[in-house]
Each structure stands twice: as C-alpha cells, then as structure tokens.
PALODO-224734 format. One record per residue: residue number from 0; x, y, z of N, C-alpha, C in turn; residue in one letter. Coordinates in steps of 0.2 Angstrom, whole numbers, m for minus. Layout:
<sites>
(NUM, (X, Y, Z), (X, Y, Z), (X, Y, Z), A)
...
</sites>
This chain:
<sites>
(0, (4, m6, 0), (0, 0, 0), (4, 6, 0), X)
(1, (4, 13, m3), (7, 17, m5), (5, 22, 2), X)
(2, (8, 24, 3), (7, 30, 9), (12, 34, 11), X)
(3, (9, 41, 10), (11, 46, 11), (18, 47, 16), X)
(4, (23, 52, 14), (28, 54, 21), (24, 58, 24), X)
(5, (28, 56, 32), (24, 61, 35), (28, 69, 38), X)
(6, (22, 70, 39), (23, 77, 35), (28, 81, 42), X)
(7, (34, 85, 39), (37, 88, 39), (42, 94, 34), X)
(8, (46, 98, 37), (49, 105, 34), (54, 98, 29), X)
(9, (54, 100, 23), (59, 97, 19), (65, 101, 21), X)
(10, (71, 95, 19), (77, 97, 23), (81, 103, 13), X)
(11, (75, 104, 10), (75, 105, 5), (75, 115, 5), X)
(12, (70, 114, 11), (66, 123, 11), (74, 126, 13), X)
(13, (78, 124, 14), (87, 126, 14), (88, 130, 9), X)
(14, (85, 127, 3), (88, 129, m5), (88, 138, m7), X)
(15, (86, 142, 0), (87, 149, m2), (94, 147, m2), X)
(16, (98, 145, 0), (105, 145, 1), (108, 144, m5), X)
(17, (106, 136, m7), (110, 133, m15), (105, 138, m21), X)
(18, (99, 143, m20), (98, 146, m25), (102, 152, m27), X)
(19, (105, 155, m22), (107, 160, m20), (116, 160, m22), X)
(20, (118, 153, m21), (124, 152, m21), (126, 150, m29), X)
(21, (132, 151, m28), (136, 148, m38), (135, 141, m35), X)
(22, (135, 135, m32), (133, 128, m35), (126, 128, m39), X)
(23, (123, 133, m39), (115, 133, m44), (117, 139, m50), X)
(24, (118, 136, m53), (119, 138, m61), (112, 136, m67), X)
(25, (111, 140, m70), (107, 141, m75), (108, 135, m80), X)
(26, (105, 134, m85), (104, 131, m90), (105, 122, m89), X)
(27, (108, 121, m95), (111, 114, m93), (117, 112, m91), X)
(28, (119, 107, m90), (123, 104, m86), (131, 99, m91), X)
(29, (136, 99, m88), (140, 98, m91), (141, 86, m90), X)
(30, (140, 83, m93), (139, 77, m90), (148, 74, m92), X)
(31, (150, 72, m83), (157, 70, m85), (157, 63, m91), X)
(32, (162, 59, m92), (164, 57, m96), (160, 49, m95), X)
(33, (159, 44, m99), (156, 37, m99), (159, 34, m93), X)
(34, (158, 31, m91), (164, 23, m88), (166, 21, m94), X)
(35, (172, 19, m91), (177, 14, m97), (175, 5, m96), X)
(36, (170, 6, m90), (169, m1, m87), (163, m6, m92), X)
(37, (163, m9, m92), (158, m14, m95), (151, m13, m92), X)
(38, (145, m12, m98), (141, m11, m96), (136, m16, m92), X)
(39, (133, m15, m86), (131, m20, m82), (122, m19, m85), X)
(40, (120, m27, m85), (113, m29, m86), (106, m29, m81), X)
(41, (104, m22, m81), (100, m23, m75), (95, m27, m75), X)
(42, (90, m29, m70), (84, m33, m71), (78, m31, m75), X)
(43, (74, m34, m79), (67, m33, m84), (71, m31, m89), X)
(44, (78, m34, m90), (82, m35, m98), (84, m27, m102), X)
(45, (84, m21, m99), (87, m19, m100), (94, m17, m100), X)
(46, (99, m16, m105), (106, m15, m106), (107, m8, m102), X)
(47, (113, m6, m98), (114, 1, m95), (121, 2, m99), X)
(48, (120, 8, m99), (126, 12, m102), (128, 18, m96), X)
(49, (130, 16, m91), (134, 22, m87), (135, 29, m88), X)
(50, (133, 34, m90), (133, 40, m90), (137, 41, m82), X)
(51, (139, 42, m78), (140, 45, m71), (141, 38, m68), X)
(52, (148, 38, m65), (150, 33, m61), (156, 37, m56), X)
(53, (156, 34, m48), (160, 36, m45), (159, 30, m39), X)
(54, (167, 26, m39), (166, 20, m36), (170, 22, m31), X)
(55, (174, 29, m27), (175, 32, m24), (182, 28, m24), X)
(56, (185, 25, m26), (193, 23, m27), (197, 27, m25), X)
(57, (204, 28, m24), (211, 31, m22), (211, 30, m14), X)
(58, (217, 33, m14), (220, 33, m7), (217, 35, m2), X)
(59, (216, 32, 5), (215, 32, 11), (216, 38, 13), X)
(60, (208, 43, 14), (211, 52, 17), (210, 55, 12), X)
(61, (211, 56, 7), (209, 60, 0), (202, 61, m1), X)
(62, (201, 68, m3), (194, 70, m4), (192, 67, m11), X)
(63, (185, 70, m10), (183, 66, m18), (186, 68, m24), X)
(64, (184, 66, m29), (186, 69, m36), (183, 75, m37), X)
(65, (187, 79, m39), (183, 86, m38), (181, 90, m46), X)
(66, (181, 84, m52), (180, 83, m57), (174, 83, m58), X)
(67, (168, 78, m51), (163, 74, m53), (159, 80, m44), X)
(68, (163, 81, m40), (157, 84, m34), (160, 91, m32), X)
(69, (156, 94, m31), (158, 101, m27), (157, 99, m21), X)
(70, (159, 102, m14), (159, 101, m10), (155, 109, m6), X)
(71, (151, 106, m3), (148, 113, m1), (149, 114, 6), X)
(72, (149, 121, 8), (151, 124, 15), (146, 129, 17), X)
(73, (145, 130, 27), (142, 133, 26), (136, 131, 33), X)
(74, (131, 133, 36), (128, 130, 41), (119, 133, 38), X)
(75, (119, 132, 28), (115, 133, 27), (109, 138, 28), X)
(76, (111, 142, 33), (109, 149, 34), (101, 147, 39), X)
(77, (102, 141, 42), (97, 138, 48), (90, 135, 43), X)
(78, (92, 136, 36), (85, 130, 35), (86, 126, 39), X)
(79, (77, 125, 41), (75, 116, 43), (77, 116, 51), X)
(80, (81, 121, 52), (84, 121, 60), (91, 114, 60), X)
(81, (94, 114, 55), (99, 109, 55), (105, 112, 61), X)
(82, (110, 109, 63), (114, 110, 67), (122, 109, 65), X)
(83, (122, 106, 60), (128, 103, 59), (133, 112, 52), X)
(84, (138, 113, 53), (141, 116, 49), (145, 110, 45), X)
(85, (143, 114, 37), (147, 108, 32), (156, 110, 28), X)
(86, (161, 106, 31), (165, 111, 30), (168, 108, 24), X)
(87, (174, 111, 21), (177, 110, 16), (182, 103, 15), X)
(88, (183, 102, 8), (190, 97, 8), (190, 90, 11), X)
(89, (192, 87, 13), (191, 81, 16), (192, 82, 25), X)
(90, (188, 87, 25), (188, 86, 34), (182, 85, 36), X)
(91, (178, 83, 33), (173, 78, 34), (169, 72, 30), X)
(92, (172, 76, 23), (172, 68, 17), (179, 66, 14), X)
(93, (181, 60, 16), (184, 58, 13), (186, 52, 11), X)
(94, (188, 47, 6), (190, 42, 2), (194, 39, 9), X)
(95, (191, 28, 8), (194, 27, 16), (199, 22, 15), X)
(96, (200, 22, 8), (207, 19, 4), (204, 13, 3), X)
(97, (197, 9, 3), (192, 3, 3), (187, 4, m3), X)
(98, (187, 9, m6), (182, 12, m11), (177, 13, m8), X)
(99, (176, 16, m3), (171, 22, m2), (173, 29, 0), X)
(100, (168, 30, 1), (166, 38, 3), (164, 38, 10), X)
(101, (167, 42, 14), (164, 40, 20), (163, 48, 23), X)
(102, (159, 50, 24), (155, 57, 27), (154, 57, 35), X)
(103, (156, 61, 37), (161, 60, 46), (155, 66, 48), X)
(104, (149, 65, 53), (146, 69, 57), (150, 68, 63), X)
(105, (153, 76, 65), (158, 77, 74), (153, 81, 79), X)
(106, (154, 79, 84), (153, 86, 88), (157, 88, 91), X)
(107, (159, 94, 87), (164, 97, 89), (166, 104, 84), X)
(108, (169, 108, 85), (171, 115, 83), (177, 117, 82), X)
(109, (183, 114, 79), (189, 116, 79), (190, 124, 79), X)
(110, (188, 125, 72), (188, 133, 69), (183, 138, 70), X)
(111, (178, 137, 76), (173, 142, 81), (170, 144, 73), X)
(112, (166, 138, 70), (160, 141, 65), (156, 143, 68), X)
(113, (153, 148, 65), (145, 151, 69), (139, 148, 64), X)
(114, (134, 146, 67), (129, 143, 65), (125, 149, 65), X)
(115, (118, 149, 62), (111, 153, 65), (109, 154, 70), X)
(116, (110, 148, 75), (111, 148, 82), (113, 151, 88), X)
(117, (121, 152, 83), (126, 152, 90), (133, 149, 87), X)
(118, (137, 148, 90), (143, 144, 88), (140, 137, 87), X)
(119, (142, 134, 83), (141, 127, 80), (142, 125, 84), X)
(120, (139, 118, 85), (141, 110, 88), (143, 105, 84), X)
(121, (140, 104, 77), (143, 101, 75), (147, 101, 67), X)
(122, (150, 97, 65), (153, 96, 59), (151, 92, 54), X)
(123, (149, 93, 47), (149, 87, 44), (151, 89, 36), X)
(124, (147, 86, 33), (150, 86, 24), (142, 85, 21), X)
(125, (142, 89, 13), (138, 90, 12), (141, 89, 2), X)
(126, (140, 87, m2), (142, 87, m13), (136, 88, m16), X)
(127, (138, 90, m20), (134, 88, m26), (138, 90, m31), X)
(128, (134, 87, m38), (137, 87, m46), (135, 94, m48), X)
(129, (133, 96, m46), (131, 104, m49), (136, 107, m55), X)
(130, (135, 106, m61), (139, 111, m63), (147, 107, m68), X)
(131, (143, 99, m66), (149, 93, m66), (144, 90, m70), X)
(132, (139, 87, m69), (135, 80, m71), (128, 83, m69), X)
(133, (124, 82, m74), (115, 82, m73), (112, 77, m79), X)
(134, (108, 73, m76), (105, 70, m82), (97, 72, m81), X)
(135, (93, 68, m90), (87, 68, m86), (84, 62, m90), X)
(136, (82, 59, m85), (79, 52, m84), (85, 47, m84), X)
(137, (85, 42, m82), (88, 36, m80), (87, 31, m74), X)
(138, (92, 28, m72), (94, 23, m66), (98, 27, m60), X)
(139, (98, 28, m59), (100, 32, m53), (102, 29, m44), X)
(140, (109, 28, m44), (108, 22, m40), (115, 22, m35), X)
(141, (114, 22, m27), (121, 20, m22), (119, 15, m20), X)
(142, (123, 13, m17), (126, 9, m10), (128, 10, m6), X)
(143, (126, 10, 0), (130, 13, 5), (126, 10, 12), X)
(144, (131, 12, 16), (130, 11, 26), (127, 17, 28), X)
(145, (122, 16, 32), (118, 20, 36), (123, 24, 41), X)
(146, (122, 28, 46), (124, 30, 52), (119, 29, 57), X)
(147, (121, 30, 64), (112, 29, 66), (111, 34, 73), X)
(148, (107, 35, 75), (106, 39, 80), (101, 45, 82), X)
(149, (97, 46, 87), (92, 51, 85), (95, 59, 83), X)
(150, (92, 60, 80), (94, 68, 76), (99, 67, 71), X)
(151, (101, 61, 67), (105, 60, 61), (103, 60, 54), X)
(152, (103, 63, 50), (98, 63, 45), (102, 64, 38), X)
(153, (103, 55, 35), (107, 56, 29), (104, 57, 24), X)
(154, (106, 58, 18), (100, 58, 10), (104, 57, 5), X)
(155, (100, 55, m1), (103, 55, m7), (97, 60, m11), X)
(156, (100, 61, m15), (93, 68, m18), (97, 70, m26), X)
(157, (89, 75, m28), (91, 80, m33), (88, 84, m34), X)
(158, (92, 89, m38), (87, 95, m39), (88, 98, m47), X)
(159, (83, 102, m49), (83, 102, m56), (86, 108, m56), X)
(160, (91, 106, m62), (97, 113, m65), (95, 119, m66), X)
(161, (87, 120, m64), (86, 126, m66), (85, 131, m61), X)
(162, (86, 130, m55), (87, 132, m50), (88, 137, m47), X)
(163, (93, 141, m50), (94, 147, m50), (90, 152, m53), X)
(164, (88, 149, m58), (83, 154, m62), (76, 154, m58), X)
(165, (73, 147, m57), (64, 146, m54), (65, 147, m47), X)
(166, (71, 147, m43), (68, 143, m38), (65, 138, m34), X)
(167, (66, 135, m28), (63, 130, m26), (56, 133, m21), X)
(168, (52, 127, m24), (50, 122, m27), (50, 123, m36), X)
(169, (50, 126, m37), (48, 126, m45), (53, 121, m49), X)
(170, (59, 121, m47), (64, 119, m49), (64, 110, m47), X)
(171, (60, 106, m44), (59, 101, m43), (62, 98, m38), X)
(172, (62, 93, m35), (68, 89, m29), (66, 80, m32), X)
(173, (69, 78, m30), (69, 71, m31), (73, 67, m23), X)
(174, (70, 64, m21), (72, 62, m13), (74, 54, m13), X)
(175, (80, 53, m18), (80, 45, m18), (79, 43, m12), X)
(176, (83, 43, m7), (82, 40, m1), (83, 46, 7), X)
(177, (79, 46, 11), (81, 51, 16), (82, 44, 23), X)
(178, (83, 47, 29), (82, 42, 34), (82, 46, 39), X)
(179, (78, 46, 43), (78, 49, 50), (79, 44, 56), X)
(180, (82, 46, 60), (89, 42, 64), (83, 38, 71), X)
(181, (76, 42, 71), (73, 38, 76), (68, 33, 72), X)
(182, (68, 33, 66), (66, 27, 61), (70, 23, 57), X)
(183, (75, 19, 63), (81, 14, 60), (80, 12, 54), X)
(184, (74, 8, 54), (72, 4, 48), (69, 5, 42), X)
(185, (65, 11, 43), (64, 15, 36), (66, 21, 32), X)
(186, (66, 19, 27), (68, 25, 23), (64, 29, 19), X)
(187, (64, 34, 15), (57, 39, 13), (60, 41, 6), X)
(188, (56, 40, 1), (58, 42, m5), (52, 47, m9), X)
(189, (53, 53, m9), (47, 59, m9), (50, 63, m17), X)
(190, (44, 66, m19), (45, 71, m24), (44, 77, m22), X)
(191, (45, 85, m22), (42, 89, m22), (43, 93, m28), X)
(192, (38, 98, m27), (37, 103, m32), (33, 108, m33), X)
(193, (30, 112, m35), (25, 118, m33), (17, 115, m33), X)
(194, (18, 117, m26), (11, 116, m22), (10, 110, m21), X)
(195, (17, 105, m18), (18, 98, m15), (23, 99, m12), X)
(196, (25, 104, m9), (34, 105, m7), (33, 105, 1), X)
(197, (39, 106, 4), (39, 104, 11), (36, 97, 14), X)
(198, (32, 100, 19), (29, 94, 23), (23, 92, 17), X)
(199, (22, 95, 12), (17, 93, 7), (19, 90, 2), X)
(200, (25, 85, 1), (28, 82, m3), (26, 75, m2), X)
(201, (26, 74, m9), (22, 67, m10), (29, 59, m12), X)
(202, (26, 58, m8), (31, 49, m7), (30, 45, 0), X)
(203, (32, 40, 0), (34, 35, 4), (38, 30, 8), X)
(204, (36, 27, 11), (42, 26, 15), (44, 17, 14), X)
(205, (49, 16, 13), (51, 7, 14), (53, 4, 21), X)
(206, (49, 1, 23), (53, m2, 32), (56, m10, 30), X)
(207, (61, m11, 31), (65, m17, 30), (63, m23, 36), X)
(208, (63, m29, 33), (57, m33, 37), (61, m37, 43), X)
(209, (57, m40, 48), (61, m42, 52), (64, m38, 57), X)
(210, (61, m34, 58), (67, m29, 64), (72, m26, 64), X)
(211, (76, m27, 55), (83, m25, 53), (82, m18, 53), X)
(212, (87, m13, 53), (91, m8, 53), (96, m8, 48), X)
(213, (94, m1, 45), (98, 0, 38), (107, 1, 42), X)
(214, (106, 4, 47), (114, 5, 50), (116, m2, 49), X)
(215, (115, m7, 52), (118, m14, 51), (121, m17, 44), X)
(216, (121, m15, 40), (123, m17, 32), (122, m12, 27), X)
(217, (126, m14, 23), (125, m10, 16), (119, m12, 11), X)
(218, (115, m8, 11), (111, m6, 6), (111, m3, 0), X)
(219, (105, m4, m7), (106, m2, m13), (100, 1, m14), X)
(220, (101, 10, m15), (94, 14, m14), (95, 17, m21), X)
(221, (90, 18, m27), (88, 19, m32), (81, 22, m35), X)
(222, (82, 26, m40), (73, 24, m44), (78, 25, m50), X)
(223, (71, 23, m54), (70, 23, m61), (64, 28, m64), X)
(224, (66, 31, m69), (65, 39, m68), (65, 38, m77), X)
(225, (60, 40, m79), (56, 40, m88), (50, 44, m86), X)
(226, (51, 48, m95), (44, 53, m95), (39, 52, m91), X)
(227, (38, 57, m86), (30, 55, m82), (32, 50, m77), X)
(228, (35, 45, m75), (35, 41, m68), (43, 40, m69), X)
(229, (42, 40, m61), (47, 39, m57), (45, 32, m52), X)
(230, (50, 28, m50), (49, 24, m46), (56, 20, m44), X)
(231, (52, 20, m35), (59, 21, m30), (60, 12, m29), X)
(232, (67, 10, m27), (67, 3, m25), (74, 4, m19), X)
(233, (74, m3, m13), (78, m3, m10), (80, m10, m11), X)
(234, (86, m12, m12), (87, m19, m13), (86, m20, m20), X)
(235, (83, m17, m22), (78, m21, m29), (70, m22, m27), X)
(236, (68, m20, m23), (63, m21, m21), (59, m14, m23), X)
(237, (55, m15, m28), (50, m6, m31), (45, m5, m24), X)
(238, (45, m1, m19), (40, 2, m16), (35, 7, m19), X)
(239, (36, 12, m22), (33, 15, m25), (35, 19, m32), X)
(240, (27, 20, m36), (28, 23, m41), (26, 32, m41), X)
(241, (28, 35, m46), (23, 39, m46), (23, 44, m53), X)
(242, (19, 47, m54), (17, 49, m60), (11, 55, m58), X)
(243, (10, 61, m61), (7, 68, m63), (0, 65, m60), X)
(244, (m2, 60, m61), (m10, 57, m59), (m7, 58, m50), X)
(245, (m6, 60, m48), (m4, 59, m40), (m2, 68, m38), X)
(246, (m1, 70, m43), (m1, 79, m41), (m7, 83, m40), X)
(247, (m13, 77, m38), (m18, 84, m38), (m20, 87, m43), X)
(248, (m17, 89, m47), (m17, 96, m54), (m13, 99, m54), X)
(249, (m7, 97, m50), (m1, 102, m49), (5, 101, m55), X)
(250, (9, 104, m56), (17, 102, m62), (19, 96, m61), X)
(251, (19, 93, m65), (27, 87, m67), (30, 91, m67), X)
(252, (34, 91, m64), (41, 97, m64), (48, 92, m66), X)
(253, (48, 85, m69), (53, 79, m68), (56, 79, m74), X)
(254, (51, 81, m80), (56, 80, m88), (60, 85, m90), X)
(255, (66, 86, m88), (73, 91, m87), (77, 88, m83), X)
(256, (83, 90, m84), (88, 88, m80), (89, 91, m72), X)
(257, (93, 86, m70), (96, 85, m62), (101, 84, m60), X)
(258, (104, 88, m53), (109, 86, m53), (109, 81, m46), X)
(259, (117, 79, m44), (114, 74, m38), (118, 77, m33), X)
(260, (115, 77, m28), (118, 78, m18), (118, 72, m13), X)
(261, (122, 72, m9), (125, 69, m4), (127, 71, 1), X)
(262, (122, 73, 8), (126, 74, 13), (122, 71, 19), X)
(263, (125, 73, 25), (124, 70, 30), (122, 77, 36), X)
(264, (115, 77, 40), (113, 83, 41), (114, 81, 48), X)
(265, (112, 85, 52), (112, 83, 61), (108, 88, 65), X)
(266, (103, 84, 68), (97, 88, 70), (92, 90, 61), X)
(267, (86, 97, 66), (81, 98, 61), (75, 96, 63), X)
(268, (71, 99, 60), (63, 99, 61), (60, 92, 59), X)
(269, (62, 89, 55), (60, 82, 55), (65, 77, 58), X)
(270, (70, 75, 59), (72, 71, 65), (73, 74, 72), X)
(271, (71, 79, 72), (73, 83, 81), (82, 82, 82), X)
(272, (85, 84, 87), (91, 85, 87), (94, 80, 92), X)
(273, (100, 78, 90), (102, 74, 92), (102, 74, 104), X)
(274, (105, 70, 106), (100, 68, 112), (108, 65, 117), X)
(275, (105, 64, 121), (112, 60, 126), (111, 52, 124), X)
(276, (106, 50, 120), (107, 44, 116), (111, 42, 110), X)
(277, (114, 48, 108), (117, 49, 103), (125, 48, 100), X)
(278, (128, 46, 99), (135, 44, 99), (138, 46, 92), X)
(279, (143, 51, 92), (147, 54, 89), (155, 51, 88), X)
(280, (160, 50, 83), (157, 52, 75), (151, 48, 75), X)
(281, (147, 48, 68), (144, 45, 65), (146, 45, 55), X)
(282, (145, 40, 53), (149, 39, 47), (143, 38, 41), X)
(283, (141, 40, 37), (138, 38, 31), (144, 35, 26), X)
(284, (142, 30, 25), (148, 28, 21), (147, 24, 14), X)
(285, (148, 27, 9), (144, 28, 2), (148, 22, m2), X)
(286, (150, 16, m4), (152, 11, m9), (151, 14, m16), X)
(287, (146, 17, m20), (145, 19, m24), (141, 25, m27), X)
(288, (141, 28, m33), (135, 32, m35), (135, 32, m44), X)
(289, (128, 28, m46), (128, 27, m51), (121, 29, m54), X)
(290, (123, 34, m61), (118, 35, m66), (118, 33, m72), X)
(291, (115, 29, m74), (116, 26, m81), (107, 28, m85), X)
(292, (107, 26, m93), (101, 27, m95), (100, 20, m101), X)
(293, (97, 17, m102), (93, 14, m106), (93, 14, m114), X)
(294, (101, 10, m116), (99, 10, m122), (100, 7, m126), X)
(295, (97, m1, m126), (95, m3, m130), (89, m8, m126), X)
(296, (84, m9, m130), (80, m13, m123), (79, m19, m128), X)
(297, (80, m25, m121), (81, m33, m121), (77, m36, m119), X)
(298, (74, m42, m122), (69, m46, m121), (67, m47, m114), X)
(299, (66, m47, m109), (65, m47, m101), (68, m53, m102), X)
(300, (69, m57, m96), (73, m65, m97), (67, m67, m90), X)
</sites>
C-alpha cells in the first residue's frame, strides 16, 4: 500500500541557500565522461550504459574527485533548524582507501564556525554534481551504510538545473532515499514541487522486514526515472511509483535535468536533534554512485 511521508519542513526549504549560491547555475549541465567499465545488465532486460559513475577509489584520506562533486560549505543559513556546519576538503568527506566515501558527522568545533544559532556544535560534509554532471531520466543508484542515532539525517537527492533561475519548489527535488535516525528501519523516498513541497511532498516510505536496521549493512537505494514516472526501490525491491495522476493538478516538474547531492545533516525539524542517546562520530559511508540510462532494450529474461 502506498502512503504518504509524514509530514514535515523538507530538509529542502534550505535551498534559499543553494539558489542564492554559484553551486546553482542556469541552463544545462556539463555530464562528465562514460565509464570505461563494462556495461552491467539490470533486471526486466534492460542493457545500462553508465553515464555517471564514481566508485570512490584512491588513497585512504583523500577528498573526492573534484572533477565529478563540489563540496559545499556553510551552516545553510538555519533551514529546517539543521545543526551541523558543512566544511570544506576532506575534513569531513573523505576516500577510506576501501572504495568508499565516507562522510564523518563530529561534535565538535575546531575553527569556532558560527551557525544561525550560535557557535556550531557540529561538523559534517555535504556534494553535489552541480555544474559537473546532470542528467534527465535514467537509473539512478548508491550503495551505501547508514549512520544511526536520534537527530542523524542522511539523504541522497536531486534538484533540477534550473534552479537558480525558478527557484525552489519550481525547480523540482527528487528524494532518492532520506532516513531519519529515530526510524532505524525506514527509509522515505518523496517528490516535491509547486504546491507539493515541504511537509506537502508526495512519497513514501520502505521499512525493511524483520526488525533489521539499515545501519547494520550496506544497502542499494535507487529509482528509475522516464517521462512522467518515477519509481523508488531498495534492494531491488519497487516500493513506489509515481506519475502527474498523483499531483492533484499540480506540475510534473521531472522532464529536465538534475543534478545529484549527498550529505549528512544533524538535528532539524524532522528528525529533532540529536540527544544523550546519541554517539558521535557518526559515518555515512557511500560504496558507490551510479547514473546510467537505457539504451537498447532486451527481451525481459
């Protein structure tokens, strides 16, 4: 059964910030280069051709590629009520020499950042492809390990390249996977857009069966994104679909490009803030990021 996320500030209502800043650029987008790699055959027989791969390889302590993410700074100017300041370079993201990415929430304040609050408490990391890579439609897909705790809030997302020009909502969001740290086991995968945004954004949530907790393993979070519908899966498993028939009357706002973000937030109006139950570091730790697109299509097997 499909059902609604529950309602709260998207960690999205931020984006006075990214509309205001140079990682939101006009027009279209630059897309880096193929993979060299073999193209891998997803399920219902489709062939994938890689557009956007980053398997997060090189040395132990090194920041990303800086070819493929921008690294964004900054305490977001108090959207959402977040806590965490996002700092530069590999002091909170960085390559663990294993092929991942691993994104380091601290609490702590080496360099006396000021938040909207007050002096920060915490530290984290925040990318995106802005300006690098945006596509429109495809597979859209990571891997990666949870963090866990109340008030930890990781996401994988996107926002449409036009951003700087419309604004948000006008400019789209796409919420591959969010997770709120006092719902171990679910995750939420939302659209917004004009006159569905914020806590009026339409999506849903996956809970993994069993009792499990996404912090205990690495998981594979995705949709699949063609004119008119999108649809979220974790594992391989489709939770939800959705399509303009679901907007009320409201935009598709989905056919144009996007680009992708990855960060890790701390506190805020939908998870509440971190607690004396809370244990710092906390690690988001990312195996991969992959956007490929559909082209040739194959008999289902």
């Amino acid at each position: 059964m499909t059902v609604h996320k529950p309602r709260h500030l998207s960690k999205r209502s931020r984006l006075a910030l990214c509309a205001t800043s140079l990682l939101c650029v006009a027009g279209a987008m630059t897309a880096v280069p193929a993979s060299a790699a073999p193209a891998p055959e997803r399920s219902g027989g489709a062939l994938a051709a890689d557009t956007f791969t980053d398997n997060f390889d090189g040395p132990a302590g090194s920041a990303v590629d800086g070819g493929k993410w921008q690294i964004e700074t900054g305490d977001n100017g108090g959207n959402n009520h977040e806590r965490q300041y996002y700092t530069a370079g590999n002091s909170n993201a960085a390559l663990d020499g294993q092929g991942n990415l691993v994104i380091t929430a601290r609490k702590e304040n080496p360099n006396n950042y000021q938040c909207w609050y007050g002096t920060c408490e915490y530290t984290s990391a925040r990318l995106n492809t802005s300006g690098k890579f945006s596509s429109t439609y495809g597979h859209v897909e990571t891997r990666l390990k949870m963090p866990r705790g109340q008030g930890i809030w990781p996401a994988f997302w996107m926002l449409g390249d036009d951003i700087g020009n419309v604004g948000w909502p006008n400019s789209g969001e796409i919420d591959v996977m969010e997770n709120v740290g006092f719902e171990p086991s679910t995750v939420h995968g939302t659209i917004h857009g004009p006159g569905y945004s914020g806590g009026g954004g339409i999506g849903a949530g996956y809970t993994l069966p069993d009792g499990k907790v996404f912090a205990d393993d690495f998981h594979t979070f995705a949709i699949d994104w063609s004119p008119e519908k999108i649809s979220w899966s974790v594992d391989g498993n489709v939770y939800q679909t959705r399509t303009p028939a679901d907007l009320n009357g409201n935009q598709w706002v989905f056919n144009k490009p996007f680009f992708l973000i990855l960060n890790l937030a701390v506190g805020g109006d939908w998870p509440g803030n971190p607690d004396g139950s809370t244990q710092f570091p906390q690690e988001l730790v990312v195996d991969y990021v992959r956007v490929s697109t559909a082209d040739k299509a194959l008999p289902a097997k």
